[in-house]
VOVEX-647754 format. One record per residue (C-alpha): x, y negated, z; residue in one letter. Coordinates in steps of 0.2 Angstrom, whole numbers, plus 5000, padded with zeros to 4 digits. Each point is the difference from the previous one (the first is absolute). Layout:
<recs>
+------+------+------+------+
!   c1 !   c2 !   c3 ! code !
+------+------+------+------+
!    X !    Y !    Z !    a !
...
+------+------+------+------+
</recs>
This chain:
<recs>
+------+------+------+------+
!   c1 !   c2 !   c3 ! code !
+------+------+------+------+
! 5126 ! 5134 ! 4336 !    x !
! 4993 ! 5016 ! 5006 !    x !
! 5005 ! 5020 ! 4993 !    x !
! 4987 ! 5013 ! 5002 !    x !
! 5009 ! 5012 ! 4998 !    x !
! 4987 ! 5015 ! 5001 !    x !
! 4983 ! 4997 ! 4995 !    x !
! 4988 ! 5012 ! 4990 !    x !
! 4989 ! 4987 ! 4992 !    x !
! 4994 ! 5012 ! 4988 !    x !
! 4992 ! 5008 ! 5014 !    x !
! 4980 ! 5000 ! 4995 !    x !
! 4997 ! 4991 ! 5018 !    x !
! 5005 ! 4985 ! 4984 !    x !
! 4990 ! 5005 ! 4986 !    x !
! 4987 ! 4987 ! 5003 !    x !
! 5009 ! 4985 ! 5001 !    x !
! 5016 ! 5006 ! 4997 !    x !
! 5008 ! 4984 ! 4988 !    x !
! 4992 ! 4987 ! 5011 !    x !
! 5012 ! 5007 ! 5017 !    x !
! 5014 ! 5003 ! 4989 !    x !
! 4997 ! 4980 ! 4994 !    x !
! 4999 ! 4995 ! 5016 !    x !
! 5012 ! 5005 ! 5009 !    x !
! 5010 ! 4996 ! 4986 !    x !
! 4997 ! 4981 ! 5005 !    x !
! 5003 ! 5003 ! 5017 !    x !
! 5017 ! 5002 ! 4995 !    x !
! 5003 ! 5022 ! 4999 !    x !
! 5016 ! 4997 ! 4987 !    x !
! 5001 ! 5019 ! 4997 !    x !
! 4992 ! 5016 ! 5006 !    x !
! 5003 ! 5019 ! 4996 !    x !
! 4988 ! 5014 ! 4998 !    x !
! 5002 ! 5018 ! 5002 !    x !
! 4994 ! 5012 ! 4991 !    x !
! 4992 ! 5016 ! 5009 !    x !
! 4997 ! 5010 ! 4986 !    x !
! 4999 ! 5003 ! 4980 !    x !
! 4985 ! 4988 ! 5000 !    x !
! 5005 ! 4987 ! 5013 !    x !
! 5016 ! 4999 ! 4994 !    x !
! 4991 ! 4995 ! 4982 !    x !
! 4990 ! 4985 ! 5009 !    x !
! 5015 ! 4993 ! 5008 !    x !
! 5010 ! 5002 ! 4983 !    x !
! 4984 ! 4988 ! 4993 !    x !
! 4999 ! 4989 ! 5015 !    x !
! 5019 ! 4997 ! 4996 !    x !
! 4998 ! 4996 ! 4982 !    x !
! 4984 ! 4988 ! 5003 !    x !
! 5010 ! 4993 ! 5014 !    x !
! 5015 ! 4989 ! 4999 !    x !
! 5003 ! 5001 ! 5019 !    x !
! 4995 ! 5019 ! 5004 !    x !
! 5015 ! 5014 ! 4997 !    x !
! 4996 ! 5020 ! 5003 !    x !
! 5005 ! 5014 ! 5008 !    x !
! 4998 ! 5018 ! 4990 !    x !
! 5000 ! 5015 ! 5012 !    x !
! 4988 ! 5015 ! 5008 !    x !
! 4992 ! 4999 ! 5018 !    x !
! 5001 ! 5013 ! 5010 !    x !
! 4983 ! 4999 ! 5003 !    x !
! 5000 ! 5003 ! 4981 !    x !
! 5006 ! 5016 ! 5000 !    x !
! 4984 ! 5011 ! 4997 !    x !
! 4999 ! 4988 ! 4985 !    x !
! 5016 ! 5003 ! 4992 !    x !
! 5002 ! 5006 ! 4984 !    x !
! 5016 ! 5000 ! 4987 !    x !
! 4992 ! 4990 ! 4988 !    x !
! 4994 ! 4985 ! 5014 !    x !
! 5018 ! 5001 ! 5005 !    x !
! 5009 ! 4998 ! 4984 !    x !
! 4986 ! 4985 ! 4999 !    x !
! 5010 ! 4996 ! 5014 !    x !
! 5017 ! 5002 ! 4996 !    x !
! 4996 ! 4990 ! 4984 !    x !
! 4990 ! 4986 ! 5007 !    x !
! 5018 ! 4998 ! 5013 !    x !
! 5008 ! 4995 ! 4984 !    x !
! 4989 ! 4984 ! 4998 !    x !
! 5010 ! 4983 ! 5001 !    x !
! 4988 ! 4996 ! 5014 !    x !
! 5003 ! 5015 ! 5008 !    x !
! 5012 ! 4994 ! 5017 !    x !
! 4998 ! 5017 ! 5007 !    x !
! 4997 ! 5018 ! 5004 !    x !
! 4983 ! 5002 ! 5013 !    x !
! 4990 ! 5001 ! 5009 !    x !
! 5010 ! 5017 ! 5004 !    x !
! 5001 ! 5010 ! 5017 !    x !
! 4994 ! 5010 ! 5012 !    x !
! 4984 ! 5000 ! 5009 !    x !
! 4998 ! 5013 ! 5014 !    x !
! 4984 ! 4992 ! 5008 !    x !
! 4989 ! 5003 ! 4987 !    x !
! 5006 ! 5018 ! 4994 !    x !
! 5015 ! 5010 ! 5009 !    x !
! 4994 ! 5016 ! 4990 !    x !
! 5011 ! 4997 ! 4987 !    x !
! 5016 ! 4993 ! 5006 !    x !
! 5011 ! 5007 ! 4988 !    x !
! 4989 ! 4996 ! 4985 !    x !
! 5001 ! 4980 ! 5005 !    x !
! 5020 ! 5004 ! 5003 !    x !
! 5003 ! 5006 ! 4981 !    x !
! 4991 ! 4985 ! 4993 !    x !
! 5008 ! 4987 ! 5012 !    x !
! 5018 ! 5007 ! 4995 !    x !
! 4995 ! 5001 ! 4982 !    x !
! 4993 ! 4981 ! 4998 !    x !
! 5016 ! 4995 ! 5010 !    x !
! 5010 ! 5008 ! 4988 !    x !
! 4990 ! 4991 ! 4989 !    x !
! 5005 ! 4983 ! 5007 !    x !
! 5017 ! 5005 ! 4999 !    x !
! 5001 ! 5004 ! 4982 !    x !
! 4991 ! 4983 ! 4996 !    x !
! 5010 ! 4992 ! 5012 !    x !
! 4985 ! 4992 ! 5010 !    x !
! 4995 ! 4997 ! 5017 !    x !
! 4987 ! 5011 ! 5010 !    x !
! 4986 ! 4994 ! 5009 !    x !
! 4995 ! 5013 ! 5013 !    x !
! 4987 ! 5007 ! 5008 !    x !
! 5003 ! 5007 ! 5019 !    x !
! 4985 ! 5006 ! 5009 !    x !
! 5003 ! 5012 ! 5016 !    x !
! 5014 ! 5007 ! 4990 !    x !
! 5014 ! 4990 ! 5007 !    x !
! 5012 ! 5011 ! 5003 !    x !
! 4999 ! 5011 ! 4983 !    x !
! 5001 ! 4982 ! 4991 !    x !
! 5016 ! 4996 ! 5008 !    x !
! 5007 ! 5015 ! 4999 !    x !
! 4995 ! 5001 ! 4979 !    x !
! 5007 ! 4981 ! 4996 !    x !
! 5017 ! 5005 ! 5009 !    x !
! 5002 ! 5012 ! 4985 !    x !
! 4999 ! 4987 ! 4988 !    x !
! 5014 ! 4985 ! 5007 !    x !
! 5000 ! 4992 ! 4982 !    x !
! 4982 ! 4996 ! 5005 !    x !
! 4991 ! 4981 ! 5003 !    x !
! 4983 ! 4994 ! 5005 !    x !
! 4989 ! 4997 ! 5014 !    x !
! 4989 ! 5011 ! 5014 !    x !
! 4984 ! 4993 ! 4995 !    x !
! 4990 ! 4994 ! 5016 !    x !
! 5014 ! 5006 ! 5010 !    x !
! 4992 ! 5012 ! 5016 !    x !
! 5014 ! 5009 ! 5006 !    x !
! 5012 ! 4999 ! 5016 !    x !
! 5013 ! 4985 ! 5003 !    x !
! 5011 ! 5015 ! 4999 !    x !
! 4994 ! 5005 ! 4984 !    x !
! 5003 ! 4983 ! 4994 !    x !
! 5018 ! 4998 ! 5005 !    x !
! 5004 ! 5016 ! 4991 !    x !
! 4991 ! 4992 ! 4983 !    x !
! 5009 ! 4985 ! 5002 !    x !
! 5015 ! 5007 ! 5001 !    x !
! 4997 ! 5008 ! 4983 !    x !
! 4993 ! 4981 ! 4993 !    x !
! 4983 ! 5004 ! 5001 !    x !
! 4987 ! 4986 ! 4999 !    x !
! 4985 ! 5002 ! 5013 !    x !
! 4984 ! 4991 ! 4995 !    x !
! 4988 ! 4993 ! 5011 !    x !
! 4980 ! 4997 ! 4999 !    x !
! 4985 ! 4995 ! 5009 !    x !
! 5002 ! 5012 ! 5014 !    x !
! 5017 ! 4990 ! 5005 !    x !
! 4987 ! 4986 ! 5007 !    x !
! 4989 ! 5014 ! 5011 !    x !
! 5000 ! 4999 ! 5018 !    x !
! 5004 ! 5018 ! 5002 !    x !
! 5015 ! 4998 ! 4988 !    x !
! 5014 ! 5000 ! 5012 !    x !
! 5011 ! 5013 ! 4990 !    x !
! 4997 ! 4989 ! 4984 !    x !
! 5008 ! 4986 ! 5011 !    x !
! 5012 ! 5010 ! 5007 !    x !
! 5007 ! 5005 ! 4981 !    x !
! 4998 ! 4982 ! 4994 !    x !
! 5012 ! 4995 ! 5016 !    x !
! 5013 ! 5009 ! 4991 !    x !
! 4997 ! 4999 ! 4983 !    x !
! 5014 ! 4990 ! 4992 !    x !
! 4991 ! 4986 ! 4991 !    x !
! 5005 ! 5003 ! 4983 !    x !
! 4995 ! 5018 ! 5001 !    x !
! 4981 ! 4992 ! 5005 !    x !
! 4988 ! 5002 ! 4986 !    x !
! 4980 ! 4996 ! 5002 !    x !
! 4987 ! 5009 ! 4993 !    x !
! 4981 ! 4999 ! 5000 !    x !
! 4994 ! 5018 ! 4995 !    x !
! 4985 ! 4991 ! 4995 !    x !
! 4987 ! 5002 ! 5000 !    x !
! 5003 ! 5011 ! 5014 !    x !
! 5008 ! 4995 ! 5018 !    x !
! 4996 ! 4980 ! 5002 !    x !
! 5008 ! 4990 ! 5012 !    x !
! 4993 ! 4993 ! 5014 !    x !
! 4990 ! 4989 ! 4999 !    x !
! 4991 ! 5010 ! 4985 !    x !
! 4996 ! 5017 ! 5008 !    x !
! 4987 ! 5008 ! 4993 !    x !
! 5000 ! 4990 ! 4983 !    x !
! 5007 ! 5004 ! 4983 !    x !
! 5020 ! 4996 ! 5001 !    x !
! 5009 ! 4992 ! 4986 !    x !
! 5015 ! 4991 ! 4996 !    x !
! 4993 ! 4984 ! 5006 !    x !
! 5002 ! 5006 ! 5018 !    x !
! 5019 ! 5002 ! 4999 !    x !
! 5003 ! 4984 ! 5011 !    x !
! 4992 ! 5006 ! 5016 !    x !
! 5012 ! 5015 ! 4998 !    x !
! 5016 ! 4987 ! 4995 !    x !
! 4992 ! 4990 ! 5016 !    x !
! 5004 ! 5016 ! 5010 !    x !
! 5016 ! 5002 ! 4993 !    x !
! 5007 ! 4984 ! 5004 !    x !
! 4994 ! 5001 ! 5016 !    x !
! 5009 ! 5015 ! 5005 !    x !
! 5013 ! 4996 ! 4991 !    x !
! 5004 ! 4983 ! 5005 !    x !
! 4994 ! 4991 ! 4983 !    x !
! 4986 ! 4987 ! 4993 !    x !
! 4985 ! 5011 ! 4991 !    x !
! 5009 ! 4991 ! 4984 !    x !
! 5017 ! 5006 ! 5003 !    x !
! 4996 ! 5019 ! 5003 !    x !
! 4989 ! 4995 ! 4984 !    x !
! 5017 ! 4996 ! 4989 !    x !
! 5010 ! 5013 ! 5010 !    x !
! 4989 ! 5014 ! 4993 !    x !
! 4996 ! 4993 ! 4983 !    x !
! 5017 ! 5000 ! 4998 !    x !
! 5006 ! 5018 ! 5009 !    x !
! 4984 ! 5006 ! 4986 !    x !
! 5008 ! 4995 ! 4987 !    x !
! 5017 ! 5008 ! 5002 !    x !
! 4995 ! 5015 ! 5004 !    x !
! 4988 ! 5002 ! 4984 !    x !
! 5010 ! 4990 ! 4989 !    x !
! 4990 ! 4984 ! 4997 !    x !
+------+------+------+------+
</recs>
């Protein structure tokens, strides 16, 4: 019954037992999960993992960490790879001003250009928003015929309300069960539930009680447990609730 809807399980932290986690979690009952592509190459893996896969979809897109790699022909790799039938998506696309904030304008064109990108394709965006709050919202407010989600959403509850307004998804993960994650909570509070969409990021970010261990997709009901519980609902329910918010928003 559970959606992750953002997990990068081509990620090498996988490589060595890679098909007996996706097996597993299969069995414990992950009906669908979508990863985003990074780059040229990434993008390629979750396009494979997607076709080996009955219940894995992809994302096709550039990270802004990415940048220094970028390259016209990894992004017409790209731009082709978003035409997949798997493909539900355009990302993992953004801005990231905590790792580099030496070249803003650079990760600005290439943000515009990929949603520009989903437009033309008619996709949702799955976006990346670290320490650039403000410059993401203003950019998405250019572009109202947009949809998709703020992946691991770290903004303001102010923020948020200005995203919902404009049918944005927000998507939580592990740090949502933290101790210390009072503004998560806060957003959650106000997050209409059908705009509620739950994410792993595996392997990165794993819930409690799984700190410090390799996250996948199998960790996705303490983060539903946490849900419900702010939200008034059974683990179960926010369960069903996302599952089913996931899959209108990427089609599925």
């Amino acid at each position: 019954m559970y959606f992750d809807t953002h997990a990068h399980l081509d990620d090498e932290a996988f490589d060595p037992d890679r098909e007996e986690v996706l097996r597993r979690i299969r069995a414990s009952g992950v009906e669908r999960v979508v990863n985003p592509g990074c780059n040229a190459a990434s993008t390629r893996k979750a396009a494979a993992l997607a076709d080996a896969w009955d219940f894995i979809w992809f994302a096709a897109g550039y990270h802004p960490e990415d940048l220094a790699s970028l390259t016209e022909e990894g992004y017409g790799t790209v731009r082709t790879l978003a035409a997949h039938p798997k493909c539900v998506a355009i990302g993992e696309i953004g801005l990231d001003y905590y790792w580099d904030t030496s070249r803003k304008e650079e990760q600005k064109a290439l943000f515009r250009r990929q949603l520009e990108l989903a437009l033309e394709l008619d996709k949702p965006v799955i976006i990346h928003d670290r320490e650039a709050h403000a410059d993401c919202l203003e950019i998405v407010r250019q572009y109202p015929g947009l949809r998709g989600v703020f992946h691991c959403y770290s903004g303001s509850a102010e923020m948020a309300k200005e995203l919902l307004k404009l049918g944005w998804y927000l998507g939580f993960d592990g740090p949502v069960t933290y101790k210390n994650a009072r503004k998560a909570v806060e957003v959650l509070e106000i997050c209409p539930p059908d705009r509620i969409l739950v994410e792993t990021d595996s392997p990165y970010l794993p819930p409690v009680p799984m700190r410090g261990k390799r996250n996948d997709p199998g960790n996705l009901t303490y983060i539903c447990e946490k849900i419900g519980e702010v939200k008034g609902l059974t683990g179960e329910a926010a369960a069903r609730l996302t599952l089913e918010n996931g899959c209108r928003l990427f089609g599925l």
